[in-house]
C-alpha positions as CSV (number, residue, x, y, z in Angstrom):
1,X,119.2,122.8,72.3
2,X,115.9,121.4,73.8
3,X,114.1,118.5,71.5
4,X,111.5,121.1,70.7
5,X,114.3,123.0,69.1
6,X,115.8,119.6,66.7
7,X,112.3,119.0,65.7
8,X,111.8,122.0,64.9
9,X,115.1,122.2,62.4
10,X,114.2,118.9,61.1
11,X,111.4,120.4,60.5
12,X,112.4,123.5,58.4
13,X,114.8,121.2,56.3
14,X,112.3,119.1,55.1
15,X,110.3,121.9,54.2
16,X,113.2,123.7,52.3
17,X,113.8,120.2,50.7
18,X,110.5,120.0,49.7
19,X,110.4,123.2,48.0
20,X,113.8,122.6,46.0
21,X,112.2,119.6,44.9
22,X,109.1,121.0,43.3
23,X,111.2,123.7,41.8
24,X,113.6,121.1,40.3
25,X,110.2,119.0,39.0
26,X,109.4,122.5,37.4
27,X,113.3,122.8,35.6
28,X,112.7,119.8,34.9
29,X,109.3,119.8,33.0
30,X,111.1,123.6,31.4
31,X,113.4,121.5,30.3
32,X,111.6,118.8,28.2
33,X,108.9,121.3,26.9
34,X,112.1,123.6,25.0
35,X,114.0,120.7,24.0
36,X,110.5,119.5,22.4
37,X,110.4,122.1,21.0
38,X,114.4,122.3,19.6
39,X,112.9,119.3,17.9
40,X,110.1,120.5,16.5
41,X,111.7,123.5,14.8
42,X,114.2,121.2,13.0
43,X,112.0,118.7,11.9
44,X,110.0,122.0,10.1
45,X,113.0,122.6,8.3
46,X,112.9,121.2,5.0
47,X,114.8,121.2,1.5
48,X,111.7,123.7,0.6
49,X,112.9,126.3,3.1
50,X,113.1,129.4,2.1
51,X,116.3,131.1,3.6
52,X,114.6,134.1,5.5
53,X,112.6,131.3,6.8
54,X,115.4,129.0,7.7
55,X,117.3,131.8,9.4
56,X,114.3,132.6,11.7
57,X,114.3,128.8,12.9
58,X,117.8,128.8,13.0
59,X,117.7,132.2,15.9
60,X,114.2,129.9,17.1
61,X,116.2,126.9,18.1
62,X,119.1,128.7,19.3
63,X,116.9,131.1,21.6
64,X,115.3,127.6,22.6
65,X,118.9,126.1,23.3
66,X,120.3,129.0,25.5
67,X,117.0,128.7,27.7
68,X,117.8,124.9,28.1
69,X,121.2,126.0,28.8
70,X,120.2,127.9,31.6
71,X,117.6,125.6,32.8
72,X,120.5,123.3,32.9
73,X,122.3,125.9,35.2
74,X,119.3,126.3,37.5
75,X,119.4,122.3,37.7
76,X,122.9,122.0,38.8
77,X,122.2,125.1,41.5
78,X,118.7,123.6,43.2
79,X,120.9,119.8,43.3
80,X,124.0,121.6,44.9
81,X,120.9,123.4,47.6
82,X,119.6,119.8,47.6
83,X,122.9,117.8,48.3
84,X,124.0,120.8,51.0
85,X,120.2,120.7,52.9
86,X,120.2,116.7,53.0
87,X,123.6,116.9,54.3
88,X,122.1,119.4,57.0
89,X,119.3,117.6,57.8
90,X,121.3,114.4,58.5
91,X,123.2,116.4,61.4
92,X,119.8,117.8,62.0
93,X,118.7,114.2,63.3
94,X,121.4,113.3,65.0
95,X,121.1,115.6,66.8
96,X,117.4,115.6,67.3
97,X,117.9,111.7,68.3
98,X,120.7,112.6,71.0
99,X,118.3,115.2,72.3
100,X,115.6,112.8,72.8
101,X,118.1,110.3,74.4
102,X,118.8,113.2,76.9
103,X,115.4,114.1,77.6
104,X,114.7,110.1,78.1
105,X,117.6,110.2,81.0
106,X,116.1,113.1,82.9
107,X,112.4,111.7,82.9
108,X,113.5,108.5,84.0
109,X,116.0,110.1,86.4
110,X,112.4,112.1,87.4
111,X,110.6,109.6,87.6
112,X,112.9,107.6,89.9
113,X,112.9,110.7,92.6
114,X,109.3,111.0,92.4
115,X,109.2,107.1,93.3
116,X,111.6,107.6,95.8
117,X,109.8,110.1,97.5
118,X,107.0,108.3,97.8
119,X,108.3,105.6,99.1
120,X,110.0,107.9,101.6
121,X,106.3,109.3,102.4
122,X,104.7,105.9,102.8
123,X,107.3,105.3,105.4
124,X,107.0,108.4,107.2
125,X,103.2,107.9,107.5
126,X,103.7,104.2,108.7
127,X,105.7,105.5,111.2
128,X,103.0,108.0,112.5
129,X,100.6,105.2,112.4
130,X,103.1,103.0,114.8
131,X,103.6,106.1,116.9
132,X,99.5,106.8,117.2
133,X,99.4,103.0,118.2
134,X,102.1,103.5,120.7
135,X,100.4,106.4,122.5
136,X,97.2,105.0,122.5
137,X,95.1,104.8,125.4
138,X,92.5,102.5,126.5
139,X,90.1,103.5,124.0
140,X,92.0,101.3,121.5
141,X,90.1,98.4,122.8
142,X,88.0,99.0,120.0
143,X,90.0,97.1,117.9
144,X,88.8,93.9,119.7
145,X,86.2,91.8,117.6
146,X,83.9,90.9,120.0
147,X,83.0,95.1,119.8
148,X,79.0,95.5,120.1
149,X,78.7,96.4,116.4
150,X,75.8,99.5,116.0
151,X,77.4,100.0,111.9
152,X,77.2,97.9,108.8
153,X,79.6,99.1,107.2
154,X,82.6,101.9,107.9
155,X,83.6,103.4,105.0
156,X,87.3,104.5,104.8
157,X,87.9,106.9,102.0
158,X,90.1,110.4,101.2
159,X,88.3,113.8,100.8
160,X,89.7,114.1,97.4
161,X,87.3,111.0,96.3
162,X,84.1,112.4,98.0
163,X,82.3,113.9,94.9
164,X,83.6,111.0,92.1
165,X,82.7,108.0,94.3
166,X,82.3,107.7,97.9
167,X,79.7,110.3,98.7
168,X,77.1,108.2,96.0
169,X,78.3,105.0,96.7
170,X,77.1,105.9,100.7
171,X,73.6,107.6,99.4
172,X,73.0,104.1,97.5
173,X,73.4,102.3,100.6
174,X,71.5,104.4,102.8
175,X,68.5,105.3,100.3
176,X,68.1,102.0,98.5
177,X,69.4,99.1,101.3
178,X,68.5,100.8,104.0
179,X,72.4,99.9,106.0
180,X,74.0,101.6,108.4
181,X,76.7,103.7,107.4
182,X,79.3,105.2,109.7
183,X,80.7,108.1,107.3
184,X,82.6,111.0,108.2
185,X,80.7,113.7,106.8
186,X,77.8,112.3,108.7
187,X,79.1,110.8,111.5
188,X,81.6,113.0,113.3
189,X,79.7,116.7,114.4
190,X,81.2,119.8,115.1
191,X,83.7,119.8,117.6
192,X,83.9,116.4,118.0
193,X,87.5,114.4,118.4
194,X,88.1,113.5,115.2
195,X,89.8,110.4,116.5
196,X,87.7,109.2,118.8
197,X,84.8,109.5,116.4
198,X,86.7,107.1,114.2
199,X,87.5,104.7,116.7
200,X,83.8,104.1,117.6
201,X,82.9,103.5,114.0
202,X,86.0,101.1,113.7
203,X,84.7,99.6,116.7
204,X,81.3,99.3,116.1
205,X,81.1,98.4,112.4
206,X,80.3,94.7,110.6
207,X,83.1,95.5,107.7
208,X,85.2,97.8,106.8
209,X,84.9,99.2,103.1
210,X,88.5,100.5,102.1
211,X,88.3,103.0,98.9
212,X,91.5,103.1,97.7
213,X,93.2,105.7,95.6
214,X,96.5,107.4,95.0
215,X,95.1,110.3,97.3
216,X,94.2,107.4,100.0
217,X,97.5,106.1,100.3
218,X,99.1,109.5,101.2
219,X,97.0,110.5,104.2
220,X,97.2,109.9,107.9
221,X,93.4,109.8,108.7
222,X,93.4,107.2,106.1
223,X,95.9,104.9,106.9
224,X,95.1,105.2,110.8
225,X,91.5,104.0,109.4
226,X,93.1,101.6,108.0
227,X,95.7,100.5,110.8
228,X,92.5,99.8,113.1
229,X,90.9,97.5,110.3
230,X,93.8,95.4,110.3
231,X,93.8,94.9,114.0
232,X,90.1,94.1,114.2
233,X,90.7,91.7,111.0
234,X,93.6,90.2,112.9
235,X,91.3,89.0,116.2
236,X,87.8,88.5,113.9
237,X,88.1,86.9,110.2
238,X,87.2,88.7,107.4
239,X,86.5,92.5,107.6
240,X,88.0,94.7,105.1
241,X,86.5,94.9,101.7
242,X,89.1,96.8,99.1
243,X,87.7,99.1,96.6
244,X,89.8,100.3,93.6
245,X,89.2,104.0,92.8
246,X,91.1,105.2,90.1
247,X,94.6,103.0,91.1
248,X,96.3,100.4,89.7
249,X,97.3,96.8,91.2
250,X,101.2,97.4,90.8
251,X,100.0,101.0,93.0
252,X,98.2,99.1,95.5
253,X,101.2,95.9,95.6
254,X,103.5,98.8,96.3
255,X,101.4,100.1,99.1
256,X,100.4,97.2,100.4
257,X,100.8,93.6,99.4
258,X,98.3,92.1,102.0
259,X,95.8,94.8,100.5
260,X,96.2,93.7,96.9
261,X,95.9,89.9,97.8
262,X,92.4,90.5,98.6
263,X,89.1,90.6,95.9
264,X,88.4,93.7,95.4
265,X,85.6,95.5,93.7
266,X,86.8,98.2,90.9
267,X,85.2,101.2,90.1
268,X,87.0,101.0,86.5
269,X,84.4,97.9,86.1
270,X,81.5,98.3,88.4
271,X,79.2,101.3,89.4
272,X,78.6,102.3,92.8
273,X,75.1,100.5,92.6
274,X,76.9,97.2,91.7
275,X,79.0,97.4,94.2
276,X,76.4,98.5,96.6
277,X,74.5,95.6,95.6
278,X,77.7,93.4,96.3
279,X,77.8,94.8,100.3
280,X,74.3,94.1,100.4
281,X,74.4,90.6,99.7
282,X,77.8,89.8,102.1
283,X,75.6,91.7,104.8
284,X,72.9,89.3,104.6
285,X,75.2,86.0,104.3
286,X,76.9,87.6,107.5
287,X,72.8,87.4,108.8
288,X,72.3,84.2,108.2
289,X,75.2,82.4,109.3
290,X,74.7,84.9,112.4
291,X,71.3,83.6,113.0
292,X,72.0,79.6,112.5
293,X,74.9,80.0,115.4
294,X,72.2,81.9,117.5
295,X,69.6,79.1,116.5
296,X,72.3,76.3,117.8
């Protein structure tokens, strides 16, 4: 029996109980409207009485008395159905509640795999990642930070998050800052290396916005992106800026702790114009402390 199935009896037993009960609140009201009027019909009896009258309240009150008498019988019936249905619908929960118990085991049982998996996933694509790294050939000098940078900003993000973030978020920055965006759907052309194409953006870009989401965490092109961020970070300061797309902290801690001890923007919080606004700003500290070494 599934849980849908207990409710369901529970269900049907409080309903039947229900309806006994109004019927017995009906016996019950029969009852104290014929034994009114039992009382009645004596109390009209006097020492005035005629005897054809007395005998026709006498038949009266005993018509009135075998009604109550069966009224009485109905009673004792609807609280036998009552006693039996309570009884049922005790089992009824029990069961119910050790159906729900079951259920309980197999979701967290579930949910365990499903974690399982993922972690199985996130080490499979790490593994890609160290294998890309291993293979690589000279062109992963763009990793180095003293890169000729041509970009303001590489933005890593998945497919699955072009249309509810990252494709307005990039518009914002082009239209209203004016920055220069390396972005996939506009900077790698047809028939270009995919790969190569990314590693002259990583090379050649100020900072590196990360948008992180569940589908971001489960992709290669997206966690090679990333892979190269680190490495440039590694040999030049500060250069990946963490947004959080529809993912939570304990998500992003399981992916990556390094990732989730850095300030992050949010789109839960902030719209892609406020966090545009915030990219802006770090661009033109990045200016002017680029400018005073320049001047000294």
């Amino acid at each position: 029996m599934s849980v849908e199935q207990a409710q369901r009896a529970v269900n049907q037993l409080d309903k039947d109980i229900a309806d006994l009960e109004k019927k017995m609140a009906d016996l019950v009201k029969k009852e104290a409207d014929k034994t009114k009027r039992i009382g009645d019909t004596q109390r009209s009896i006097t020492k005035n009485t005629s005897q054809s009258t007395l005998q026709s309240k006498m038949r009266q009150i005993d018509s009135y008395q075998r009604e109550v008498a069966k009224i009485l019988a109905d009673k004792a019936t609807i609280n036998q159905k009552l006693a039996d249905k309570r009884k049922k619908r005790v089992d009824a929960v029990g069961k119910l509640q050790k159906e729900e118990a079951t259920q309980a085991k197999t979701l967290a049982k579930q949910q365990k795999n499903v974690f399982t998996a993922y972690e199985r996933q996130i080490n499979e694509l790490t593994k890609q990642i160290v294998m890309q790294e291993n293979i690589a050939t000279e062109e992963n000098i763009i990793f180095e930070s003293n890169s000729e940078e041509e970009y303001d900003v590489f933005v890593s993000h998945a497919t699955e998050d072009k249309e509810s973030f990252s494709d307005e978020f990039v518009r914002i920055l082009h239209e209203e800052y004016n920055l220069k965006v390396w972005y996939d759907a506009v900077s790698i052309k047809w028939g270009d290396s995919i790969r190569t194409e990314i590693d002259k953006g990583l090379k050649k870009s100020k900072f590196g916005v990360v948008i992180l989401s569940r589908s971001y965490i489960s992709k290669y092109w997206t966690n090679y992106e990333l892979e190269g961020l680190f490495q440039r970070e590694c040999n030049g300061g500060k250069l990946i800026l963490p947004i959080w797309h529809n993912i939570t902290k304990q998500e992003v801690q399981n992916f990556s702790p390094s990732l989730a001890g850095k300030m992050a923007m949010s789109t839960a919080f902030m719209t892609p114009n406020e966090i545009a606004e915030k990219l802006n700003e770090l661009l033109d500290i990045k200016m002017i402390k680029t400018s005073s070494i320049g001047c000294i």
